[in-house]
Backbone bond lengths (Angstrom), bond angles and torsions (degrees), N, CA, C in turn:
res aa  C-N    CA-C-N  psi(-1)  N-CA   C-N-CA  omega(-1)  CA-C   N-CA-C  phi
1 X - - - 1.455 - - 1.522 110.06 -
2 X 1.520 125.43 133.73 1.362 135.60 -169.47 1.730 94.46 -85.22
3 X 1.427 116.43 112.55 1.353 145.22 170.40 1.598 93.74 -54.64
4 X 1.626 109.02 118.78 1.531 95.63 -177.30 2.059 86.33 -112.04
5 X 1.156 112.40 108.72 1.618 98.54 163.96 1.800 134.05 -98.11
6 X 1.347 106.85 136.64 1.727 103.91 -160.65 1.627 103.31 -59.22
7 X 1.161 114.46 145.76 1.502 138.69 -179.51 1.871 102.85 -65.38
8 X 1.143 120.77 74.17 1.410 114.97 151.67 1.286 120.13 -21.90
9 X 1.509 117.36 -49.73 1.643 105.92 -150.39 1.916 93.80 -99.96
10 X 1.268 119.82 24.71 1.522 136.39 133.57 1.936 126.30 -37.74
11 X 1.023 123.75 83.59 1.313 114.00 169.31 1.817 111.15 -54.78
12 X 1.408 138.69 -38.31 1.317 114.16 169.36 1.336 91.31 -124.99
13 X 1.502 127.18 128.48 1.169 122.35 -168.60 1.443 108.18 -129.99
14 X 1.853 130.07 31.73 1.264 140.20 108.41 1.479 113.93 -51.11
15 X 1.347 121.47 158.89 1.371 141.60 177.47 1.412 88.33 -92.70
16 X 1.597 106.08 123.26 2.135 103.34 163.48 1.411 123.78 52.69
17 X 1.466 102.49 15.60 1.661 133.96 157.26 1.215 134.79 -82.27
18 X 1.072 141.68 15.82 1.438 138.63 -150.43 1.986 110.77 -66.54
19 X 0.880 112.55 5.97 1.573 130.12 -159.05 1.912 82.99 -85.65
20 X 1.379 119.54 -33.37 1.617 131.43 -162.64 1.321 96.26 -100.71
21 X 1.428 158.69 137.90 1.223 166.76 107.44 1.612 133.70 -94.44
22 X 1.581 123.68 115.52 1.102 119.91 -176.33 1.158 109.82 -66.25
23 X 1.572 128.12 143.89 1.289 122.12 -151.05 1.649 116.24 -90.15
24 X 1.464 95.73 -24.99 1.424 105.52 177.35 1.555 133.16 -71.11
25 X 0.937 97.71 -23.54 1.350 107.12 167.22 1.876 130.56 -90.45
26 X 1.688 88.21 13.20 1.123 103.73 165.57 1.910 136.41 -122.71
27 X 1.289 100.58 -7.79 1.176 108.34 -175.22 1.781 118.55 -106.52
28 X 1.212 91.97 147.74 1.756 100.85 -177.99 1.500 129.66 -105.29
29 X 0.993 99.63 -12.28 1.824 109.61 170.77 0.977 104.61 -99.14
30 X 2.092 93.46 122.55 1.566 126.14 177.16 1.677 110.43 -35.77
31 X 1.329 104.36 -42.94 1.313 105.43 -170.20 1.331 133.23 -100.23
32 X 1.332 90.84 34.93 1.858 102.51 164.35 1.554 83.93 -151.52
33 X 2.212 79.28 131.17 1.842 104.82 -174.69 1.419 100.36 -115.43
34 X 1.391 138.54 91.99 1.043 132.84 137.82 1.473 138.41 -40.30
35 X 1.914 127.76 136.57 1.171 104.98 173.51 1.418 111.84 -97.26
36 X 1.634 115.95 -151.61 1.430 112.11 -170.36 1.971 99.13 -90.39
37 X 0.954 95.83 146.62 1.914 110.66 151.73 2.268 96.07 92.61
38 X 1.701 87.93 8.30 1.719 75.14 -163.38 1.945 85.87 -98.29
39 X 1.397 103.40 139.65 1.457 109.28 -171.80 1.773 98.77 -134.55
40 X 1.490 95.78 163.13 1.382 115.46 177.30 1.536 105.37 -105.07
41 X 1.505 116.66 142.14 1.519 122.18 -176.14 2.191 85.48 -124.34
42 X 2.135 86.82 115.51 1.639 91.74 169.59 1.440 89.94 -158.06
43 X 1.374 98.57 114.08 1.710 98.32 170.06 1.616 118.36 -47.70
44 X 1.266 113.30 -49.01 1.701 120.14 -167.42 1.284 104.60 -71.63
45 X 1.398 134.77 -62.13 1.512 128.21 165.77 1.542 122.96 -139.32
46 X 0.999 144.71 89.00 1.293 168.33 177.53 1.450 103.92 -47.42
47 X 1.097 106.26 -32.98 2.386 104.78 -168.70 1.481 72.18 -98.72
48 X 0.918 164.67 38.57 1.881 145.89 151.54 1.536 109.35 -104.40
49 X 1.670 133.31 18.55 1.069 128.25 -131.36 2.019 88.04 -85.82
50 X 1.311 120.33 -3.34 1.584 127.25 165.61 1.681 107.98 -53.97
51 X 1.095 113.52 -79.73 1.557 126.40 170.08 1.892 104.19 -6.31
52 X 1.087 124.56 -31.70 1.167 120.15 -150.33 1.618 104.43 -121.49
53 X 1.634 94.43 4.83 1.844 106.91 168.04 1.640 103.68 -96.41
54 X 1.304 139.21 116.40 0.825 139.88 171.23 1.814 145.84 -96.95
55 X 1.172 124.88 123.80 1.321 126.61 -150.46 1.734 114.09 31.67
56 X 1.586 113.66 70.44 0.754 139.77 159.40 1.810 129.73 -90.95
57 X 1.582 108.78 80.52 1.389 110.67 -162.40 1.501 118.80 -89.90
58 X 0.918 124.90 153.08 1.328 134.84 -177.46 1.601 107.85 -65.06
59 X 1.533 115.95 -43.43 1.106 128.59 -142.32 2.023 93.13 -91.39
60 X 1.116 100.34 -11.26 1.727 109.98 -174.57 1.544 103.88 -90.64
61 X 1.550 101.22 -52.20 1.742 104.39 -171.09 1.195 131.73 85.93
62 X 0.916 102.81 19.76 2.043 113.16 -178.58 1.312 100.33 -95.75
63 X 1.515 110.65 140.58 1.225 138.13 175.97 1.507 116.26 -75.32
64 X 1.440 116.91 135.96 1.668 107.89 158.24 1.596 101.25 -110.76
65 X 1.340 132.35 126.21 1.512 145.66 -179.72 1.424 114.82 -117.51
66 X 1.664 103.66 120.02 1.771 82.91 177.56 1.777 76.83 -149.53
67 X 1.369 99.24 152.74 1.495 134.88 -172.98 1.348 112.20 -72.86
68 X 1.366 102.74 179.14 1.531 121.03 -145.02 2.405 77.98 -87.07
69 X 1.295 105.78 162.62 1.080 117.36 -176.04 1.467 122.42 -4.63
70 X 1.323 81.31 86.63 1.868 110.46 176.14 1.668 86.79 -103.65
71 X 1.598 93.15 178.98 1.898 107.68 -173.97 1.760 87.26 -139.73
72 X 0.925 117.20 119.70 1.605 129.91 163.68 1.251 128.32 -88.87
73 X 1.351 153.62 100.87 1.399 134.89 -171.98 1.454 115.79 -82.90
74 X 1.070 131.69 -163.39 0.954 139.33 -154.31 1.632 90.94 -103.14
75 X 1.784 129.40 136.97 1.114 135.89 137.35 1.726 87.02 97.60
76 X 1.210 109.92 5.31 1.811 110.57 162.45 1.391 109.13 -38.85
77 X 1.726 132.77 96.60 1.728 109.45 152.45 1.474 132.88 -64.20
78 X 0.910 125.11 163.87 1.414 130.33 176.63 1.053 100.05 -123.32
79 X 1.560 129.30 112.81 2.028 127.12 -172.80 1.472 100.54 -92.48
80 X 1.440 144.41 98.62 1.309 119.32 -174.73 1.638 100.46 -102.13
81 X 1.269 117.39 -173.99 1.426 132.35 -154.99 1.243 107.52 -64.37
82 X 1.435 129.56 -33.52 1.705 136.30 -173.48 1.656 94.07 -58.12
83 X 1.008 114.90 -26.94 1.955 113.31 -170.62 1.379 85.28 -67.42
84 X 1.209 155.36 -3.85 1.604 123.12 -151.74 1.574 95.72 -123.12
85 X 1.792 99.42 117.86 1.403 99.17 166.05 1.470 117.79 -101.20
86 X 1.572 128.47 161.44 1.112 125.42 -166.65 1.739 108.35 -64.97
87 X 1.500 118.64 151.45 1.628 129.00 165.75 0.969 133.02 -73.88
88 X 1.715 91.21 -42.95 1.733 130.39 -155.61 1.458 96.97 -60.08
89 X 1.089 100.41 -58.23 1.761 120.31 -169.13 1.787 110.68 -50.45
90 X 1.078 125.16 143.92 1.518 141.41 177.05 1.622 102.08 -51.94
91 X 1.140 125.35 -43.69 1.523 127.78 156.12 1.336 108.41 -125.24
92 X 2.063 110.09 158.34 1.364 97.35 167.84 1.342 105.72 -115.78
93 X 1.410 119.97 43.73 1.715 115.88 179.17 1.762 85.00 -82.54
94 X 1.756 91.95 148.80 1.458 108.39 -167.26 1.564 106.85 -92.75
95 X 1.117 128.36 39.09 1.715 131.53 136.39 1.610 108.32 34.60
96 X 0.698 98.73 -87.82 1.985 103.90 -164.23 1.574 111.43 -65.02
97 X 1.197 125.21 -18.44 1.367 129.23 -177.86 1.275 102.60 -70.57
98 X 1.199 142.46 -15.36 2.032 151.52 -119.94 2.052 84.94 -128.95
99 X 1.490 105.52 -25.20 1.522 99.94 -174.27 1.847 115.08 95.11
100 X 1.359 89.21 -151.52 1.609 96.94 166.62 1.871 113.10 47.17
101 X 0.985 82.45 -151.58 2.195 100.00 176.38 1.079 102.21 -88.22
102 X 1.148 144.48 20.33 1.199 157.62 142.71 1.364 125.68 -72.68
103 X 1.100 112.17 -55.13 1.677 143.71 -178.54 1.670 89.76 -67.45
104 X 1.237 108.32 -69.89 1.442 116.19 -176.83 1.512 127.10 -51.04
105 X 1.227 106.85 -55.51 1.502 100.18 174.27 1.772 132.63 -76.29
106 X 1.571 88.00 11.28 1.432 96.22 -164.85 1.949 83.39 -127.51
107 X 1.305 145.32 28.55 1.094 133.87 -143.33 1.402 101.92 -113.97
108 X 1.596 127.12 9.51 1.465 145.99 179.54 1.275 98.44 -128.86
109 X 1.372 135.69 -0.11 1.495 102.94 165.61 1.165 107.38 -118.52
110 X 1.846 128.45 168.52 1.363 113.90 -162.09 1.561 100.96 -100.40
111 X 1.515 103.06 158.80 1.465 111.56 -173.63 1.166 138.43 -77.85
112 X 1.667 108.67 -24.07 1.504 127.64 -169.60 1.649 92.77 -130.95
113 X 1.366 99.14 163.96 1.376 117.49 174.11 1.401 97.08 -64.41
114 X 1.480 96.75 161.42 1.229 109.02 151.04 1.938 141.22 -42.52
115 X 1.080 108.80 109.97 1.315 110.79 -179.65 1.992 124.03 -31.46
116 X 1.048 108.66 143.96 1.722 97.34 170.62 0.979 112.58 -133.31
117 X 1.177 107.49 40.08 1.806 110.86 165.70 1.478 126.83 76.55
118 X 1.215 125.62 165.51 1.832 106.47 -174.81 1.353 103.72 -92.49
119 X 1.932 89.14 156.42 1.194 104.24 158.94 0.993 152.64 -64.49
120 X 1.667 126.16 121.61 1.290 114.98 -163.20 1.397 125.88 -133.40
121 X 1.205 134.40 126.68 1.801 146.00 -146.64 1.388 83.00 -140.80
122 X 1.628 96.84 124.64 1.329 130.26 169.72 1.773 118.61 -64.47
123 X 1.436 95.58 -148.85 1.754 73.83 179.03 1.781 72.45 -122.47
124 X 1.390 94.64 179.21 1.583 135.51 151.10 2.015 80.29 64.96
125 X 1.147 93.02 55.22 1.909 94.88 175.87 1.726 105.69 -115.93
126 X 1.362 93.88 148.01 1.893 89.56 -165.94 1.759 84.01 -125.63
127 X 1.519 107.47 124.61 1.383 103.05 -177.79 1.701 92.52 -128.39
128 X 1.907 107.18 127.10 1.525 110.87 -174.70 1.538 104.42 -78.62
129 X 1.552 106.22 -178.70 1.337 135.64 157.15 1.671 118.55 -7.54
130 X 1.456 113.59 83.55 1.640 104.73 162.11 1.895 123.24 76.87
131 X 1.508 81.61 14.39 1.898 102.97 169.12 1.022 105.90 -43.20
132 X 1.277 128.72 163.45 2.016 115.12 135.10 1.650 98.79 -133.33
133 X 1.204 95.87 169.33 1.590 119.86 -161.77 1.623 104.53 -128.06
134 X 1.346 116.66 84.91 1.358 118.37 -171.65 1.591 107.85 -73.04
135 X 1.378 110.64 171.38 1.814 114.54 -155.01 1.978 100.29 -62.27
136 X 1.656 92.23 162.31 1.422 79.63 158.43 2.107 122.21 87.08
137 X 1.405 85.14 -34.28 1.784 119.17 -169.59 2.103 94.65 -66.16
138 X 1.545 83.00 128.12 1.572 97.70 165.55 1.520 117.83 -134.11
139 X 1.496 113.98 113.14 1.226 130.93 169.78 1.217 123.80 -75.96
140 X 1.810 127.27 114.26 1.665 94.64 172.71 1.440 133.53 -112.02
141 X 0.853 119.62 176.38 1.584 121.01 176.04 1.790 117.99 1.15
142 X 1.081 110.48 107.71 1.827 113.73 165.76 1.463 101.39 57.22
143 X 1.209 114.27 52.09 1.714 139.52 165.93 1.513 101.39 -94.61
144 X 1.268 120.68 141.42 1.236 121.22 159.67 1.487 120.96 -126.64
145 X 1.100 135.99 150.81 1.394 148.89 -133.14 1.347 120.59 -120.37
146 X 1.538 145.35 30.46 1.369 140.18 -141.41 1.721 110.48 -26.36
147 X 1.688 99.40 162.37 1.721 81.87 161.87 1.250 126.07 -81.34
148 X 1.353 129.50 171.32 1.394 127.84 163.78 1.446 98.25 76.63
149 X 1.234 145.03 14.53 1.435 151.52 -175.33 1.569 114.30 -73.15
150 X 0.595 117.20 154.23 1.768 112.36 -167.93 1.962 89.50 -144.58
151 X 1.982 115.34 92.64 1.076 85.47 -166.66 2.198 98.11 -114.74
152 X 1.420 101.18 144.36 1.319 107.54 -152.44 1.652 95.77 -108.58
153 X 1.217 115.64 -0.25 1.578 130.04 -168.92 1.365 138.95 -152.17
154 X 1.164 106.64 149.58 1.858 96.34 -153.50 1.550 109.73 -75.43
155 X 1.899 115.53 105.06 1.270 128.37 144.59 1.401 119.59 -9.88
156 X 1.504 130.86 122.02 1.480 141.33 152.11 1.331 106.46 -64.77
157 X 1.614 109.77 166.93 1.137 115.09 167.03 1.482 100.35 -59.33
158 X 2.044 99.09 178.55 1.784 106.01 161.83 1.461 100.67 31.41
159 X 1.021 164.60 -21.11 1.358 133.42 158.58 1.102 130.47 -39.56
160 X 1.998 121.60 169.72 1.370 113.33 176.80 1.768 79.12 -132.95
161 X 1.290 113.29 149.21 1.722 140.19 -178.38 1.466 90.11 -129.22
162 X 1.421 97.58 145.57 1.171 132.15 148.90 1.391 146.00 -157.98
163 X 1.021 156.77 132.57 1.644 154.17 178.58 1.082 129.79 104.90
164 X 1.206 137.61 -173.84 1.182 135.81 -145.13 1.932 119.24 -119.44
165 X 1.186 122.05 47.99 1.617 121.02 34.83 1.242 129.54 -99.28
166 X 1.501 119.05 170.96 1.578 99.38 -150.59 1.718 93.31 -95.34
167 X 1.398 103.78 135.58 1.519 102.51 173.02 1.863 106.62 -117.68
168 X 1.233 127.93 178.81 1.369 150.22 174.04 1.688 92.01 -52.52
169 X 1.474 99.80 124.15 1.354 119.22 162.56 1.228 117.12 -104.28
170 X 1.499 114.33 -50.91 1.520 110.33 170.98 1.651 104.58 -165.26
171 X 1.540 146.81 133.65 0.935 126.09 155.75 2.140 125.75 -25.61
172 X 1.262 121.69 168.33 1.486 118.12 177.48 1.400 98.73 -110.57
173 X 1.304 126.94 -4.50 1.613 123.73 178.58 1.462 95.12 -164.66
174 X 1.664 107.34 165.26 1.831 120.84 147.25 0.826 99.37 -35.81
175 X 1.874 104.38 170.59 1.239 128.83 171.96 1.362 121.32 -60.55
176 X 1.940 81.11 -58.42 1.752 86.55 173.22 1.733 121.17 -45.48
177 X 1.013 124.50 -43.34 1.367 121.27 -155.72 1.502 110.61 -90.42
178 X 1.432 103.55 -16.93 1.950 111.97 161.65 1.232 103.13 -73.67
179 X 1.703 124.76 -40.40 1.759 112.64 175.27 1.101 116.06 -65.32
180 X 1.283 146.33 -43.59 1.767 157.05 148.40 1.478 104.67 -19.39
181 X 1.260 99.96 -72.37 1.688 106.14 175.15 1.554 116.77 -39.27
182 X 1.208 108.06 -69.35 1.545 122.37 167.35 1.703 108.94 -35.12
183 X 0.869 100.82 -47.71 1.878 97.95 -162.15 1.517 105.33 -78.55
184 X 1.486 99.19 -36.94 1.722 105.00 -177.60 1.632 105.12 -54.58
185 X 1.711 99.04 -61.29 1.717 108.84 -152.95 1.470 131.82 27.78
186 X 1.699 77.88 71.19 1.830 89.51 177.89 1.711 120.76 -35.84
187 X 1.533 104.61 -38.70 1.395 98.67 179.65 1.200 147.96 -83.38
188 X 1.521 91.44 30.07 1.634 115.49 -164.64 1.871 82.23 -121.63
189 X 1.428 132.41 -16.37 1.532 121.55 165.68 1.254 127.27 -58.63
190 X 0.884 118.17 152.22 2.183 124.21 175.16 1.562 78.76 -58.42
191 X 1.370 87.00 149.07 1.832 106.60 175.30 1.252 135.27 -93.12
192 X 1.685 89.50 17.96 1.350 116.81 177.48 1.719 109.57 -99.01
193 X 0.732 82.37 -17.65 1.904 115.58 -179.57 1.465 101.46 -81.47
194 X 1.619 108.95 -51.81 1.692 101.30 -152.59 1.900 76.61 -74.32
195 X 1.377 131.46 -56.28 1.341 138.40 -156.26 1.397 98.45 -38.80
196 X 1.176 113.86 -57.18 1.786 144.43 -178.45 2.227 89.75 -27.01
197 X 1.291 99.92 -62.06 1.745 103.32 -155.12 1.529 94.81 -119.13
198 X 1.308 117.09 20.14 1.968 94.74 -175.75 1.760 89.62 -77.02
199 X 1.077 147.87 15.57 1.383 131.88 122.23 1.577 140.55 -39.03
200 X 1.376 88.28 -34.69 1.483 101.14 177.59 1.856 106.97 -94.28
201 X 1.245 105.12 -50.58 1.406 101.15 169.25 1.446 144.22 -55.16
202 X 1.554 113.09 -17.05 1.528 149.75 -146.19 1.454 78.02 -134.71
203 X 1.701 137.73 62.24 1.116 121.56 -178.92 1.231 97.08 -164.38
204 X 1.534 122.16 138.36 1.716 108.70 155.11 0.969 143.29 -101.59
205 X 1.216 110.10 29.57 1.883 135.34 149.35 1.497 101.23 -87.94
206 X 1.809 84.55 133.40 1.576 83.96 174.63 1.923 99.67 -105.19
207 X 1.479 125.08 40.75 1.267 118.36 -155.47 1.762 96.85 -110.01
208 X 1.613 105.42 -15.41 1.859 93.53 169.75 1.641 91.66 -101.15
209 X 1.080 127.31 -60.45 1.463 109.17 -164.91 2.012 122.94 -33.75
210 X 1.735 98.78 -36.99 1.395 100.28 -163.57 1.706 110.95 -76.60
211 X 1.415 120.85 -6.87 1.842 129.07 176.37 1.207 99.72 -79.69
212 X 1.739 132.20 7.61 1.148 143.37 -155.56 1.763 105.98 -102.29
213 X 1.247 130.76 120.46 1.574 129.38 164.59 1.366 121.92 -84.07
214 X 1.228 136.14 93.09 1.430 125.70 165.79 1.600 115.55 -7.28
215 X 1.699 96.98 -41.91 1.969 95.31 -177.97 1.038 114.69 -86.80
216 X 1.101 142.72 0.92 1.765 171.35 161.29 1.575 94.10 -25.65
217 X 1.251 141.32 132.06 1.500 156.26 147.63 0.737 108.17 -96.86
C-alpha cells in the first residue's frame, strides 16, 4: 500500500478548512521556532497565530519554542518577558520608557525584571481555549493545557493543568508508561515511520507502541 503522508509545508492542510493552520508556515519572527504538523485552531484568522505572542521584544531576546504536533486553540496568549515590570522597586510604573527627565535620570538602572528565559512547549502538547503561558514557562511532552488556564509554572510531561493558576489535575498515564513514552518519542521518527504505526500511537494501549525503537526505520 502507497504510504500517503500529509504535506506539513501546507499553510491549511484540511481541504475547505481554513479555521486549521500549520503554524510554521506562517510565522515571521526569528524568535519563535515552531515544529512540523503543530497547528493553531481560530475560526476568524488562523495565519495571524503572532498576534497572540505578547510583548515579545527584540531588544530582550527570548525565545518562544513549541514542538512538533502540538494542538493550539484559539485565543492561546503567549506572556513573554517584555510584560515584566520590576517589584523590587518602591513603584513598578515603568518611568523611563515615557522619555524626557525621566528616561534620563533613571538611564543606569534597568527597567524590567529580570529575564526567565524562553518559552518552551514540548511536542505532542494540546493547549485549550484562551490559556496563557506566562514568561519563562516550560511545558513537557504530551501535557495538556485546560482552557482558560492561567499557567504560572513549569508543566510535566503527560500531565493535565488547569486553573487559575493552573495546577495538576491528574497525570494522563502511569509512570511507567510516561517513561516508555519518553524514551520512544515517536515524534522525533521519519514520518514515514510515524504514518507506518499512528495506529499504534492514536491508541489507548500502550502494548503496540512500546515493541517500538525510537531507532526503528
Amino acid at each position: 500500500m502507497t504510504i500517503k503522508i500529509p504535506d506539513h509545508a501546507k499553510t491549511h492542510p484540511v481541504h475547505g478548512f481554513n479555521q486549521i493552520c500549520f503554524i510554521k508556515n506562517t510565522i515571521k519572527n526569528p524568535n519563535i521556532e515552531v515544529g512540523d504538523y503543530t497547528y493553531y485552531d481560530d475560526p476568524e484568522n488562523s495565519t495571524d497565530f503572532e498576534r497572540n505572542v505578547l510583548y515579545h521584544f527584540d531588544f530582550i531576546g527570548d525565545k518562544l519554542k513549541i514542538g512538533k504536533f502540538c494542538a493550539i486553540a484559539k485565543g492561546v496568549k503567549f506572556i513573554m518577558n517584555g510584560a515584566n515590570h520590576r517589584t523590587d522597586t518602591l513603584s513598578s510604573y515603568p518611568f523611563p520608557i515615557f522619555g524626557g527627565s525621566w528616561a534620563e535620570k533613571l538611564k543606569d538602572i534597568p527597567l524590567g525584571a529580570p529575564p526567565k528565559g524562553d518559552t518552551i512547549i514540548g511536542n505532542d502538547v494540546w493547549i485549550g481555549c484562551e490559556a496563557s503561558i506566562m514568561p519563562g514557562i516550560k511545558i513537557g511532552d504530551g501535557a495538556i493545557i485546560a482552557a482558560k488556564s492561567v499557567v504560572v509554572s513549569d508543566v510535566p510531561s503527560y500531565t493535565i493543568y488547569g486553573g487559575n493558576p493552573a495546577q495538576l489535575i491528574r497525570k494522563r498515564f502511569s509512570d511507567d508508561i510516561i517513561s516508555i513514552l519518553l524514551e520512544i518519542k515517536w515524534w522525533e521518527w521519519p514520518y514515514a515511520k510515524i504514518t507506518d504505526h499512528v495506529d499504534a500511537i492514536f491508541n489507548p494501549s500502550i502494548d503496540k507502541i512500546k515493541k517500538l525503537s525510537s531507532k526503528q526505520t
